[in-house]
KOLGU-4560 file (N, C-alpha, C; in nm, 3 decimals, padded with zeros to 5 digits):
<recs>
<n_xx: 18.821 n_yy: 20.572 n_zz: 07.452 ca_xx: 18.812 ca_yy: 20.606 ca_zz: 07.592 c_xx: 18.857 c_yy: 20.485 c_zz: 07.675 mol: A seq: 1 type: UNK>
<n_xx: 18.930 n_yy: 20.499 n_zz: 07.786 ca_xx: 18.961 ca_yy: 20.373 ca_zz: 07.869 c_xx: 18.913 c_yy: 20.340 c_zz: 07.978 mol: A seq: 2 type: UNK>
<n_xx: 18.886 n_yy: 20.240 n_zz: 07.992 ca_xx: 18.808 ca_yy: 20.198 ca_zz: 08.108 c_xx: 18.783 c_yy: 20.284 c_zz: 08.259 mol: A seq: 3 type: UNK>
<n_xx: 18.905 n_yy: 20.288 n_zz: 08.256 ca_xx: 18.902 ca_yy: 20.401 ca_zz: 08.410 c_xx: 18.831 c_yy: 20.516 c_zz: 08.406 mol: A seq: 4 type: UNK>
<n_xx: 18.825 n_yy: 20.530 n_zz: 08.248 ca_xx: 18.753 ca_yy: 20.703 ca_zz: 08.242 c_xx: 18.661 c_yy: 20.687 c_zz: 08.217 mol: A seq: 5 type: UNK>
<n_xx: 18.618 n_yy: 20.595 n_zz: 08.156 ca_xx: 18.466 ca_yy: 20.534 ca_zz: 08.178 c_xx: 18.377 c_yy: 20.497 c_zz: 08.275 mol: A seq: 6 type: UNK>
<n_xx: 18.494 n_yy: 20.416 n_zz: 08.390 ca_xx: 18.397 ca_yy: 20.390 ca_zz: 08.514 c_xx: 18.432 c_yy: 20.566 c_zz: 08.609 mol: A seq: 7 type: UNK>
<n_xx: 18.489 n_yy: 20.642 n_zz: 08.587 ca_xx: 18.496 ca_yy: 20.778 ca_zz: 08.635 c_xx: 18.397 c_yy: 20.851 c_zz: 08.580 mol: A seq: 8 type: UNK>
<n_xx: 18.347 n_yy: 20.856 n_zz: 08.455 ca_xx: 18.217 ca_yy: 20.905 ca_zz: 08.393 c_xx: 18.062 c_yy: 20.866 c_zz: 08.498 mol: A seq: 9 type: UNK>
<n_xx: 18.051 n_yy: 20.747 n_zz: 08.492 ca_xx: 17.962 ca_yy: 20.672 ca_zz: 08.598 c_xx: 17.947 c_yy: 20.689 c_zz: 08.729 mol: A seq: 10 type: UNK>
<n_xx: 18.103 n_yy: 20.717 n_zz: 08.761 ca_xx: 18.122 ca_yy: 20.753 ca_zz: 08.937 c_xx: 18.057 c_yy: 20.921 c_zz: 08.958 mol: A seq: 11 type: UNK>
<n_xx: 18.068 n_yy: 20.986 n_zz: 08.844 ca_xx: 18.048 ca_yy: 21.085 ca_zz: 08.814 c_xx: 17.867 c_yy: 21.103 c_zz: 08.797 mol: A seq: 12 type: UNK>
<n_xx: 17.844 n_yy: 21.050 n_zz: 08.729 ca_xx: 17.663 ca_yy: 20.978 ca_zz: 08.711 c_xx: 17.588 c_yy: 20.925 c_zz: 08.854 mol: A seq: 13 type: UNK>
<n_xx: 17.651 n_yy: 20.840 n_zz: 08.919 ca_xx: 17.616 ca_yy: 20.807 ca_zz: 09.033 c_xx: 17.586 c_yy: 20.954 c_zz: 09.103 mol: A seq: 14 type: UNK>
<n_xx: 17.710 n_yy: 21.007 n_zz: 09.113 ca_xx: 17.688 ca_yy: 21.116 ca_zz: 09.253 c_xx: 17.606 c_yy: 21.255 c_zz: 09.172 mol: A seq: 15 type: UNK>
<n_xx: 17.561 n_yy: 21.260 n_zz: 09.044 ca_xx: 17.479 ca_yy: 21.307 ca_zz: 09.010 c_xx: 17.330 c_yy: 21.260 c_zz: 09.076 mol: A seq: 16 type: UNK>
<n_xx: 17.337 n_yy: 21.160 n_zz: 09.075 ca_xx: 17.215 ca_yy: 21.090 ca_zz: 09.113 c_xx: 17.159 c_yy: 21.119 c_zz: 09.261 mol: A seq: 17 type: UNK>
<n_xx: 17.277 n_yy: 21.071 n_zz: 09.313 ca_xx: 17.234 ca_yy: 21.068 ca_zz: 09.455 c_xx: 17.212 c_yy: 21.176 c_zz: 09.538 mol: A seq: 18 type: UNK>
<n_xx: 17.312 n_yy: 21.317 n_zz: 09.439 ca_xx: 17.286 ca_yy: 21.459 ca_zz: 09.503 c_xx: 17.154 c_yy: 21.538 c_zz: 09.418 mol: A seq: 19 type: UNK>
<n_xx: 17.058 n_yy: 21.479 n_zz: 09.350 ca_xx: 16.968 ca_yy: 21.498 ca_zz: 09.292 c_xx: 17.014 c_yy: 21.632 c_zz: 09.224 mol: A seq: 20 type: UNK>
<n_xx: 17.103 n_yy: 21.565 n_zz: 09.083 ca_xx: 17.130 ca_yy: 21.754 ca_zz: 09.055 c_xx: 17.076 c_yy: 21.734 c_zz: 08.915 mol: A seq: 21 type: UNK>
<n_xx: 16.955 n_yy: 21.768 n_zz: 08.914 ca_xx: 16.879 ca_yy: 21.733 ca_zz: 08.800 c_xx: 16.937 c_yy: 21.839 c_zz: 08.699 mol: A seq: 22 type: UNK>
<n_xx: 16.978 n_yy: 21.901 n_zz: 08.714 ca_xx: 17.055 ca_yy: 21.992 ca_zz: 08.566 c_xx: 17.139 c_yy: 21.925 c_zz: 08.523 mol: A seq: 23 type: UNK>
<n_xx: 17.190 n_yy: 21.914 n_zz: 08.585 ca_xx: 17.310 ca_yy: 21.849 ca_zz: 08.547 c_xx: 17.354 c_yy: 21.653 c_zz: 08.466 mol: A seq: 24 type: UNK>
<n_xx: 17.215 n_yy: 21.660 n_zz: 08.465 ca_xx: 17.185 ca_yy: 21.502 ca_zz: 08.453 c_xx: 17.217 c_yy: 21.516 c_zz: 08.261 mol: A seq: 25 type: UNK>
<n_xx: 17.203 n_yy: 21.590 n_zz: 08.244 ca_xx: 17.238 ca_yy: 21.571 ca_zz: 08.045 c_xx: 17.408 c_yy: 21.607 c_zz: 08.035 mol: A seq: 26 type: UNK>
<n_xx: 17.501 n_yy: 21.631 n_zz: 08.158 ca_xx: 17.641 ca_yy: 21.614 ca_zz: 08.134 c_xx: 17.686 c_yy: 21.399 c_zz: 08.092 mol: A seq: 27 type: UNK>
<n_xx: 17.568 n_yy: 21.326 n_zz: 08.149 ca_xx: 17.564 ca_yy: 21.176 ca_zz: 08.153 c_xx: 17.490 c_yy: 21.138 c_zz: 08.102 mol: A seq: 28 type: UNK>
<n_xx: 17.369 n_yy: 21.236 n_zz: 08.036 ca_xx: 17.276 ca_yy: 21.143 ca_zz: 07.996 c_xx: 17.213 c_yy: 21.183 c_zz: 07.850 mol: A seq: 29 type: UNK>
<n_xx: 17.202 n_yy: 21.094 n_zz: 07.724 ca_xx: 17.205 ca_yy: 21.160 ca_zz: 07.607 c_xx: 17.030 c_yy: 21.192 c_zz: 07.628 mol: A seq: 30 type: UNK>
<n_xx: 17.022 n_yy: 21.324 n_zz: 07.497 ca_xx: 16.865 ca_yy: 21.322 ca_zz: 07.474 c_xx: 16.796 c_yy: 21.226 c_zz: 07.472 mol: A seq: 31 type: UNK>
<n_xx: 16.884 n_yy: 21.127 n_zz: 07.408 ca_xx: 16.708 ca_yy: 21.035 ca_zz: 07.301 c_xx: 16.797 c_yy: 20.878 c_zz: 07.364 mol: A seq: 32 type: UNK>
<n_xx: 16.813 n_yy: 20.881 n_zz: 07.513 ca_xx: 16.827 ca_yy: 20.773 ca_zz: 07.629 c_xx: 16.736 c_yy: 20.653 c_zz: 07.614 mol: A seq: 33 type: UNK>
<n_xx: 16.749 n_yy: 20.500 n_zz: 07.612 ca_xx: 16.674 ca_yy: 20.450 ca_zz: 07.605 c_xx: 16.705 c_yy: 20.354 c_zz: 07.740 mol: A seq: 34 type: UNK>
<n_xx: 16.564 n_yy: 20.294 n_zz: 07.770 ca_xx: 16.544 ca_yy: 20.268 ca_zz: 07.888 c_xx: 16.463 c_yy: 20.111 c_zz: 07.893 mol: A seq: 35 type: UNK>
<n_xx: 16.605 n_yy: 20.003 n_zz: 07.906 ca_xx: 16.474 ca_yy: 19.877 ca_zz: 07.898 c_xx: 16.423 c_yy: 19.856 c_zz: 07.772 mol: A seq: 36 type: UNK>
<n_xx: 16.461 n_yy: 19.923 n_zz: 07.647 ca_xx: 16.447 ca_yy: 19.894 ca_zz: 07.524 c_xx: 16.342 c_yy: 20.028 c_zz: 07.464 mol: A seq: 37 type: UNK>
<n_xx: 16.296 n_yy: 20.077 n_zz: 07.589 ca_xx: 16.197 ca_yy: 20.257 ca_zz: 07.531 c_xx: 16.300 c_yy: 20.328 c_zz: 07.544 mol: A seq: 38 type: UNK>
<n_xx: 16.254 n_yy: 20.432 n_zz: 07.405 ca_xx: 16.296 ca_yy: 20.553 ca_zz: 07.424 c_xx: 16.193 c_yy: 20.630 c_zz: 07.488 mol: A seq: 39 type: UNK>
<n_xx: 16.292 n_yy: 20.689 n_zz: 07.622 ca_xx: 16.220 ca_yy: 20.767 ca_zz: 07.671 c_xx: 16.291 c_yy: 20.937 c_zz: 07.714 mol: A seq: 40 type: UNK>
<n_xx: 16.389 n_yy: 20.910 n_zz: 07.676 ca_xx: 16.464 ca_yy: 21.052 ca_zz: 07.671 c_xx: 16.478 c_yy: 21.125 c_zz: 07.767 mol: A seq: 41 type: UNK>
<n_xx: 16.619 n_yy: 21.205 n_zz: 07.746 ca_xx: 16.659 ca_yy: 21.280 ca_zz: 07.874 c_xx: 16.562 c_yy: 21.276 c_zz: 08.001 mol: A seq: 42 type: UNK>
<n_xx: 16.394 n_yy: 21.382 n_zz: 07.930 ca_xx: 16.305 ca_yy: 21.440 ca_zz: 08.011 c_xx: 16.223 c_yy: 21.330 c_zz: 08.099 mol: A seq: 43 type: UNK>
<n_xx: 16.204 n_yy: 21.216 n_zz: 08.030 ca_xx: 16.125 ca_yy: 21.066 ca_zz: 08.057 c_xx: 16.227 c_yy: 21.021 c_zz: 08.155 mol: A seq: 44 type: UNK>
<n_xx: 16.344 n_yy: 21.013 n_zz: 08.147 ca_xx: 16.480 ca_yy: 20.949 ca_zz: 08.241 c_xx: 16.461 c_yy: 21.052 c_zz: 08.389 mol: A seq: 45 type: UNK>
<n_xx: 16.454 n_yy: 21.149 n_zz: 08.340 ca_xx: 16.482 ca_yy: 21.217 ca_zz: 08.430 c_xx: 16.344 c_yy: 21.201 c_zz: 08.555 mol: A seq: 46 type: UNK>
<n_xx: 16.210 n_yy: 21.227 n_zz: 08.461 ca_xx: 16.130 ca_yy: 21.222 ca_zz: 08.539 c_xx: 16.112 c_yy: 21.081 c_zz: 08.615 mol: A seq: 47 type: UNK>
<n_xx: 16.159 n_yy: 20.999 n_zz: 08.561 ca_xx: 16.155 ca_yy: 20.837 ca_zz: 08.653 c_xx: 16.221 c_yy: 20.810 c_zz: 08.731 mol: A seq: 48 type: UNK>
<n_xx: 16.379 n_yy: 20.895 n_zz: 08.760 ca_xx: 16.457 ca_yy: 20.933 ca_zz: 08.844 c_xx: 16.403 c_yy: 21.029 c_zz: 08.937 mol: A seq: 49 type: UNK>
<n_xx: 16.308 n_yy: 21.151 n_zz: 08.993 ca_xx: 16.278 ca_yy: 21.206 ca_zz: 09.025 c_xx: 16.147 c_yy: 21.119 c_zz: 09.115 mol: A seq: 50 type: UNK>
<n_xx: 16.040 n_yy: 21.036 n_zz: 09.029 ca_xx: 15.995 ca_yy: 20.993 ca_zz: 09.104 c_xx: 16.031 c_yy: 20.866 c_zz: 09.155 mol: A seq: 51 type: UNK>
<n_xx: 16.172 n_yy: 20.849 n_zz: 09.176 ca_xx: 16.185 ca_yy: 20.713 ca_zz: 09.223 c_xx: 16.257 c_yy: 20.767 c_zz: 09.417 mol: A seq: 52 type: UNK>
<n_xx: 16.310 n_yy: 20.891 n_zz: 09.376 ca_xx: 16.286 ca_yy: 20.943 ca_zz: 09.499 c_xx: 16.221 c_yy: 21.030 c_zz: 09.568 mol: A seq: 53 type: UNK>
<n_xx: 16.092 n_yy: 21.048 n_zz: 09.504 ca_xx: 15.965 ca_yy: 21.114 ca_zz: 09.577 c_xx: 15.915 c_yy: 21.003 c_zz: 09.668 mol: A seq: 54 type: UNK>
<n_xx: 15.914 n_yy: 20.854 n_zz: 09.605 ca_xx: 15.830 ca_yy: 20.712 ca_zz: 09.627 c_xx: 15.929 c_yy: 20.671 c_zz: 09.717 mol: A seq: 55 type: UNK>
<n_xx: 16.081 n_yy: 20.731 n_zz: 09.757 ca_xx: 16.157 ca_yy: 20.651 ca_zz: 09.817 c_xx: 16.293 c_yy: 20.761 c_zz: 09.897 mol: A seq: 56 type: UNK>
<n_xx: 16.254 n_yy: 20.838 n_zz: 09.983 ca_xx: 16.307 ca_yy: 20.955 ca_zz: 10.014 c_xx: 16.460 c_yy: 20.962 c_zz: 10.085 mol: A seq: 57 type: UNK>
<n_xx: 16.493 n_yy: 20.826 n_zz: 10.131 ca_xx: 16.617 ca_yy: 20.779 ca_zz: 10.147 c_xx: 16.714 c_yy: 20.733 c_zz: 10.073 mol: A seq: 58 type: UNK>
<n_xx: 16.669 n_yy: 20.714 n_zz: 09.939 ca_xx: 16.745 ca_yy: 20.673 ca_zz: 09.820 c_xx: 16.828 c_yy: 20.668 c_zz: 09.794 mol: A seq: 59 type: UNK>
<n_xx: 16.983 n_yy: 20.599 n_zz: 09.809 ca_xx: 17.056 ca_yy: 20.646 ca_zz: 09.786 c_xx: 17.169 c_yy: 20.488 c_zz: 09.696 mol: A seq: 60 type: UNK>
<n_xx: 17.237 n_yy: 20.550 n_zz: 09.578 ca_xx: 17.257 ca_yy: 20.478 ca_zz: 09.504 c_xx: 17.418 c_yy: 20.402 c_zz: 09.533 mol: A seq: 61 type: UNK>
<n_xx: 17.409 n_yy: 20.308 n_zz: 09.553 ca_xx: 17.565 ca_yy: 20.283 ca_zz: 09.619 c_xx: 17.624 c_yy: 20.180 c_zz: 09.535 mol: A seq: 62 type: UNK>
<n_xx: 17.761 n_yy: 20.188 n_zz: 09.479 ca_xx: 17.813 ca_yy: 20.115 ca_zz: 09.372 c_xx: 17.851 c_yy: 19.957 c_zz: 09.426 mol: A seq: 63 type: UNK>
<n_xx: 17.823 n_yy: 19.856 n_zz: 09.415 ca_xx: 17.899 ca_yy: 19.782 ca_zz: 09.449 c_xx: 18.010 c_yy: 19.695 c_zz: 09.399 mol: A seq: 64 type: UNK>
<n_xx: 18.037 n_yy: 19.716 n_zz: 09.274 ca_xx: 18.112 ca_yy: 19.670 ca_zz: 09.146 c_xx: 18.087 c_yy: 19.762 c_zz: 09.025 mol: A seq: 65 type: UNK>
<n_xx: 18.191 n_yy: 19.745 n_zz: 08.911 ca_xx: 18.160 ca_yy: 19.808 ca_zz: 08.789 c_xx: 18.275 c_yy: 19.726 c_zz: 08.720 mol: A seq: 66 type: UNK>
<n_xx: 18.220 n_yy: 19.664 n_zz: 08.577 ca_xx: 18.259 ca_yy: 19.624 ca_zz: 08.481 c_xx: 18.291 c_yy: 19.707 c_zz: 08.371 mol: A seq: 67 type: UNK>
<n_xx: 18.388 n_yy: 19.705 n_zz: 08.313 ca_xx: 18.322 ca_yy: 19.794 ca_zz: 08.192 c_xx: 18.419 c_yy: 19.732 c_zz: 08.081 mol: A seq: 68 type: UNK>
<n_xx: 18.354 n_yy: 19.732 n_zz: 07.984 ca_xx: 18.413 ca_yy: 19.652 ca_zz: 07.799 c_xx: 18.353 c_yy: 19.770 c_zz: 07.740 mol: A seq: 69 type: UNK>
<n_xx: 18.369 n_yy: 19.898 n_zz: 07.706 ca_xx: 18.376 ca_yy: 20.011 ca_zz: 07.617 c_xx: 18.324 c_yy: 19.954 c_zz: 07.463 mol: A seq: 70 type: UNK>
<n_xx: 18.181 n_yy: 20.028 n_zz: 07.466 ca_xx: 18.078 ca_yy: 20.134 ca_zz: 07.476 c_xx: 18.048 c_yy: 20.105 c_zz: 07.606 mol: A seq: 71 type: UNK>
<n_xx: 18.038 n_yy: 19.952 n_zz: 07.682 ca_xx: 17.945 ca_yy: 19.977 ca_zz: 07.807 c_xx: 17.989 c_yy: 19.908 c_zz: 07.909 mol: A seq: 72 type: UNK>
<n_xx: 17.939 n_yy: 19.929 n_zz: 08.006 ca_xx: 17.964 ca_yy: 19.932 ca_zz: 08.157 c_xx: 17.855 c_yy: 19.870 c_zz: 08.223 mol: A seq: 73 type: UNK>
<n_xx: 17.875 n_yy: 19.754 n_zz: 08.293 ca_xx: 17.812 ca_yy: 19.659 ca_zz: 08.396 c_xx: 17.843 c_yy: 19.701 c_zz: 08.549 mol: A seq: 74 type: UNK>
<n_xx: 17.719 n_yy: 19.757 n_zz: 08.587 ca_xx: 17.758 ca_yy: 19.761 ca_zz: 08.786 c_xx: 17.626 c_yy: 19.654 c_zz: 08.870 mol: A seq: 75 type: UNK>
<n_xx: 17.624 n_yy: 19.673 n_zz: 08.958 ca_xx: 17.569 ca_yy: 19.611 ca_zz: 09.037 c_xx: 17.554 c_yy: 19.697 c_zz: 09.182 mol: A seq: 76 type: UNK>
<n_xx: 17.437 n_yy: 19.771 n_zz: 09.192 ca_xx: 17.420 ca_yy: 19.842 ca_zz: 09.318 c_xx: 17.323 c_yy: 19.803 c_zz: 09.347 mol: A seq: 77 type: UNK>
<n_xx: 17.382 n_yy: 19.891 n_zz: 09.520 ca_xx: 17.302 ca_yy: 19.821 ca_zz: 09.658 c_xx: 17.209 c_yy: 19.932 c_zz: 09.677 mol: A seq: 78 type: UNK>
<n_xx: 17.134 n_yy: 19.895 n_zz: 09.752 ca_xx: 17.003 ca_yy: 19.994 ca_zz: 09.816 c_xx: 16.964 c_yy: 19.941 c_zz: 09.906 mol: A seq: 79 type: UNK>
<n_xx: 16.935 n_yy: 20.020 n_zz: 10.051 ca_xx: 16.905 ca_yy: 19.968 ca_zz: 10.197 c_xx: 16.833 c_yy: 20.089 c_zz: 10.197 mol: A seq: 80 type: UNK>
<n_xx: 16.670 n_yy: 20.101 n_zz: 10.178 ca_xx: 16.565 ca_yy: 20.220 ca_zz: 10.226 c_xx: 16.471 c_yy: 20.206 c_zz: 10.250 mol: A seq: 81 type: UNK>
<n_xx: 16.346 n_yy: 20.290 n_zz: 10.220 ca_xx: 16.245 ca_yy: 20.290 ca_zz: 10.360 c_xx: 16.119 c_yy: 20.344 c_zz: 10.221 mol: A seq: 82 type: UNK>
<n_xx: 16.094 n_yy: 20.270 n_zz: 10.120 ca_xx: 16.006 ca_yy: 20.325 ca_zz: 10.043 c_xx: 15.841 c_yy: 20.342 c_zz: 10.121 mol: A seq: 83 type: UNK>
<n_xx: 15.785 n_yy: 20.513 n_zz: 10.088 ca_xx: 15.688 ca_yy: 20.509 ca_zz: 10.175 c_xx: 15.526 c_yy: 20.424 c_zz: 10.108 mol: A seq: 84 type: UNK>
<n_xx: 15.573 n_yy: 20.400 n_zz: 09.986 ca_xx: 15.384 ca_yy: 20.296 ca_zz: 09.978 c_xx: 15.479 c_yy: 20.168 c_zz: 09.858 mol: A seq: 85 type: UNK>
<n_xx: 15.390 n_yy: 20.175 n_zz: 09.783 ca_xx: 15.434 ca_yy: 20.043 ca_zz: 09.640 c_xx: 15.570 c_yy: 20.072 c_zz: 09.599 mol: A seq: 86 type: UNK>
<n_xx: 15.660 n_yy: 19.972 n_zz: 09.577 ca_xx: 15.744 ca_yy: 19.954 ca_zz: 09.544 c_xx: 15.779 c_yy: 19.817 c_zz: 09.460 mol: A seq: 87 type: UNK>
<n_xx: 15.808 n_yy: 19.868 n_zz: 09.340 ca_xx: 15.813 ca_yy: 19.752 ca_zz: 09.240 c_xx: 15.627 c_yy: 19.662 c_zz: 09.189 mol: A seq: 88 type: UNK>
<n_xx: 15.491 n_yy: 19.735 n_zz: 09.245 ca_xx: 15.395 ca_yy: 19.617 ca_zz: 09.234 c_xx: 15.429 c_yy: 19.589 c_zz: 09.428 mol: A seq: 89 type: UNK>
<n_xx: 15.508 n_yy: 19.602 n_zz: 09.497 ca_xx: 15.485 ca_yy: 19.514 ca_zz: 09.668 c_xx: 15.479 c_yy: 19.617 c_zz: 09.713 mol: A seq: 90 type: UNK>
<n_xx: 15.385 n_yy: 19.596 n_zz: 09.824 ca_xx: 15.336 ca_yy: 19.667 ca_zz: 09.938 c_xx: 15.471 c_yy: 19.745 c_zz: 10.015 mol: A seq: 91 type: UNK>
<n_xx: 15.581 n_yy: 19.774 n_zz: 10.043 ca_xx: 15.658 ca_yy: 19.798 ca_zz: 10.155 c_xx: 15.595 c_yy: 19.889 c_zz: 10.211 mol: A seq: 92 type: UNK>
<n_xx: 15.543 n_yy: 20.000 n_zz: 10.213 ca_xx: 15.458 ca_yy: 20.122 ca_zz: 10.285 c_xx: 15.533 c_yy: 20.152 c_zz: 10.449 mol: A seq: 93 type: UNK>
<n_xx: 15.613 n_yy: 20.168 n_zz: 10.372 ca_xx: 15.769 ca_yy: 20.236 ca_zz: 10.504 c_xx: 15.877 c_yy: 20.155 c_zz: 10.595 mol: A seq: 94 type: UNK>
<n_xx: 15.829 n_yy: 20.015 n_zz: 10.524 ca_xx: 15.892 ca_yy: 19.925 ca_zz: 10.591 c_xx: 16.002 c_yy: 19.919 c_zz: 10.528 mol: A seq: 95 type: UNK>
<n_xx: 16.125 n_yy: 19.930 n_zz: 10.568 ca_xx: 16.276 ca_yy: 19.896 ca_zz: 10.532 c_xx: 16.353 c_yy: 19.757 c_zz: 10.467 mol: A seq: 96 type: UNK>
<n_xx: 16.392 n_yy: 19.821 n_zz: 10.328 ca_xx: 16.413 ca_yy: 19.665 ca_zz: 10.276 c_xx: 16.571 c_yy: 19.713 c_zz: 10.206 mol: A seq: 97 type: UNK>
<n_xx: 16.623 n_yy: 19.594 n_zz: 10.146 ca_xx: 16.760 ca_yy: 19.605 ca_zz: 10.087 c_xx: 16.789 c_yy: 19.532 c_zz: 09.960 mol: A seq: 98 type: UNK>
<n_xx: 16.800 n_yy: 19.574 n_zz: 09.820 ca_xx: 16.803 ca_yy: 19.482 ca_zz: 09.776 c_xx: 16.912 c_yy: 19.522 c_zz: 09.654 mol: A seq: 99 type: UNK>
<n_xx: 16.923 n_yy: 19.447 n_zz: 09.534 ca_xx: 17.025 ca_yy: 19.489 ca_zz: 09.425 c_xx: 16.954 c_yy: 19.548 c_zz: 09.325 mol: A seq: 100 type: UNK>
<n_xx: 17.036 n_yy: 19.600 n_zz: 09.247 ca_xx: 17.018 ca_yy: 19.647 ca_zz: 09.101 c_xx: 17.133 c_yy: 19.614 c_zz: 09.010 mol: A seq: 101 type: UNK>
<n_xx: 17.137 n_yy: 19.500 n_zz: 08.900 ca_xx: 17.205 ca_yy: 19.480 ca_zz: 08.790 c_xx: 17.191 c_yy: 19.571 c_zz: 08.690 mol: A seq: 102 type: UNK>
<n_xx: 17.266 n_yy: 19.645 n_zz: 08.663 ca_xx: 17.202 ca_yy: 19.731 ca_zz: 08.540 c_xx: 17.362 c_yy: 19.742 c_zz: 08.407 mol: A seq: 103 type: UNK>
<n_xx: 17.298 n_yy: 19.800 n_zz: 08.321 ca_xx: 17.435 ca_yy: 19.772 ca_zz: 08.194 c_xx: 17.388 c_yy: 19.921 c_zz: 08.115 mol: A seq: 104 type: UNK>
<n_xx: 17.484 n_yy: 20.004 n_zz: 08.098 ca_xx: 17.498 ca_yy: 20.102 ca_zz: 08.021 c_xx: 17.555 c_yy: 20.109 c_zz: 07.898 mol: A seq: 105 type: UNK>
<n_xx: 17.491 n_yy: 20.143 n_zz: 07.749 ca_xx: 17.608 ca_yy: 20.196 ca_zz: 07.701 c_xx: 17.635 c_yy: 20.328 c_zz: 07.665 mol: A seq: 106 type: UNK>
<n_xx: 17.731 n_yy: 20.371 n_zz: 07.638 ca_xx: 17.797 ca_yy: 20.493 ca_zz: 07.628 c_xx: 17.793 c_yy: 20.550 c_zz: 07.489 mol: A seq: 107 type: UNK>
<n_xx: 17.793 n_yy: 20.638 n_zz: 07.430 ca_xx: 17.823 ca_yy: 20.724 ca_zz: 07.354 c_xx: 17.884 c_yy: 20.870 c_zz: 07.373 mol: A seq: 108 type: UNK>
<n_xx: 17.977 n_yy: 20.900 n_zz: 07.326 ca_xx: 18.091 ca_yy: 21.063 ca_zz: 07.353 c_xx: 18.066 c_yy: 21.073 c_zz: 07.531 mol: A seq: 109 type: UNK>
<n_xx: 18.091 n_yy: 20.980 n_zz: 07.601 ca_xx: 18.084 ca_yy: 21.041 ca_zz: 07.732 c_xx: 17.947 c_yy: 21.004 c_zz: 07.789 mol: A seq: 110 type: UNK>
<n_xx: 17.815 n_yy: 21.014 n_zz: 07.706 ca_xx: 17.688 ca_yy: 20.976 ca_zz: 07.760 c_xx: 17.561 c_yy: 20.860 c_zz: 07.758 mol: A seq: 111 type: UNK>
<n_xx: 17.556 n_yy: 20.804 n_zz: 07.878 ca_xx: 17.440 ca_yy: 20.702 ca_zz: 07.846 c_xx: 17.363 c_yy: 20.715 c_zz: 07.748 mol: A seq: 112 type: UNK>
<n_xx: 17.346 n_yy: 20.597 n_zz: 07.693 ca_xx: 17.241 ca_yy: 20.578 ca_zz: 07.571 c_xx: 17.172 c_yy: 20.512 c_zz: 07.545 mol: A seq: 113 type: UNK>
<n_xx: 17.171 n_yy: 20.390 n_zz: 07.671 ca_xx: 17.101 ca_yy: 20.266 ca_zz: 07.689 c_xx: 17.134 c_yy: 20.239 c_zz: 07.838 mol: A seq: 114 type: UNK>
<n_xx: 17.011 n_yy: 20.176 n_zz: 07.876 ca_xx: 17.035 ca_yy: 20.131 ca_zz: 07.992 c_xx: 16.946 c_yy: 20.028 c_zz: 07.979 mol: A seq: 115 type: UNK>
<n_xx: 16.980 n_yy: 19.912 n_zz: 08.041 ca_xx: 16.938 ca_yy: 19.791 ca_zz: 08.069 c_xx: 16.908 c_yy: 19.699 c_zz: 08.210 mol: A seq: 116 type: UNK>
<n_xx: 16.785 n_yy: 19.768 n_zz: 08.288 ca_xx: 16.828 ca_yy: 19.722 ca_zz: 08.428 c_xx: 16.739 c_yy: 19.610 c_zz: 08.509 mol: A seq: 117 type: UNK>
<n_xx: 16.780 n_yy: 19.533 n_zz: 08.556 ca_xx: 16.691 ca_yy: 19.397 ca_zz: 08.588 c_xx: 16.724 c_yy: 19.431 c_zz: 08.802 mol: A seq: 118 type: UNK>
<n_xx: 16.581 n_yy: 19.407 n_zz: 08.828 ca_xx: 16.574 ca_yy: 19.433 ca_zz: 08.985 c_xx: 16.577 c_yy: 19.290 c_zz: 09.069 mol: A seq: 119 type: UNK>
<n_xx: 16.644 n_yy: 19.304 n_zz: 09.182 ca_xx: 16.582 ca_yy: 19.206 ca_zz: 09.254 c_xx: 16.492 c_yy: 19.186 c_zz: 09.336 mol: A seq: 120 type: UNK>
<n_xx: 16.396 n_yy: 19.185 n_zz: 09.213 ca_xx: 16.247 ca_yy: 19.168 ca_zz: 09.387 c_xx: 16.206 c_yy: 19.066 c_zz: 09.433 mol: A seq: 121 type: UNK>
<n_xx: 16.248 n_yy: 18.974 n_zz: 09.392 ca_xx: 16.242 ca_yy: 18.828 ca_zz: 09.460 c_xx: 16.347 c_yy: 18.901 c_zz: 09.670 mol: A seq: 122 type: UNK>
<n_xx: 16.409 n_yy: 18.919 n_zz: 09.600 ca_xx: 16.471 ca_yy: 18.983 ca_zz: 09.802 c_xx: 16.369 c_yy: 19.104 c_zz: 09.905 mol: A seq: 123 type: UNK>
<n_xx: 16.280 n_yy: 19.183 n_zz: 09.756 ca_xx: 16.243 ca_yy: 19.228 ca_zz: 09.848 c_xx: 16.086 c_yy: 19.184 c_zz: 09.921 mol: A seq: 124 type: UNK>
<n_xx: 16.040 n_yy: 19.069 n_zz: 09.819 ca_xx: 15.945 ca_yy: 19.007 ca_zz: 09.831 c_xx: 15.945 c_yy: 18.916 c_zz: 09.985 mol: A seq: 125 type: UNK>
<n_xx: 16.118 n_yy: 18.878 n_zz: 09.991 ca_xx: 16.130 ca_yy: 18.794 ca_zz: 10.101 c_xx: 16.147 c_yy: 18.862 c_zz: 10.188 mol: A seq: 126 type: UNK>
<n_xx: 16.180 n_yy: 19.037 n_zz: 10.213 ca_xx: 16.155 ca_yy: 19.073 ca_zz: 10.305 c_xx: 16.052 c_yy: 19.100 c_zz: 10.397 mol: A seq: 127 type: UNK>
<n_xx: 15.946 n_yy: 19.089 n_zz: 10.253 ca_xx: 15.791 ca_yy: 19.183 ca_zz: 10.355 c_xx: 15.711 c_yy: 19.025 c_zz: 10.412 mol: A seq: 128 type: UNK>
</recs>
């Protein structure tokens, strides 16, 4: 697979994400998905995606780079929202913050199979 169609798979994953089309989330995402080193699978992925925008209703996932060396793919997205109580362990409780997400995928036939994602809450710590 070549890079372009790889970061088009993802671009593809993203706007899955952001249009919350939870059916459609196993066209990107394998069954037995691991997360941070758990397996927690499709249904576990999905549900942590689901409540990450119950906890955060503005959510929206915005690319700001993408790497990719095939099986996997390095991005770096932005987030500017309004989480309504805990976020990350910190208080925000509707207060508006902005911060990154490093995260690293790898791929198998088309679908995530690992994800690896480190937050920056040191920014949002300095916001509150």
């Amino acid at each position: 697979m070549s890079t372009s169609a790889l970061a088009e798979i993802y671009r593809g994953y993203i706007d899955c994400l952001n249009n919350q089309d939870w059916p459609n989330l196993a066209r990107f995402v394998d069954d037995e998905v691991r997360y941070n080193g758990e397996r927690v699978g499709l249904s576990g992925y999905r549900d942590m995606l689901v409540g990450d925008f119950e906890a955060i209703p503005d959510l929206s996932f915005t690319i700001d780079f993408i790497v990719t060396d095939f099986p996997r793919l390095g991005s770096r997205l932005l987030f500017d929202c309004t989480p309504k109580g805990i976020l990350f362990g910190l208080p925000v409780n509707g207060r508006r913050v902005a911060f990154t997400e490093n995260v690293f995928y790898e791929f198998r036939e088309g679908r995530i199979v690992e994800v690896w994602s480190v937050i920056d809450k040191a920014s949002i710590e300095a916001q509150l």
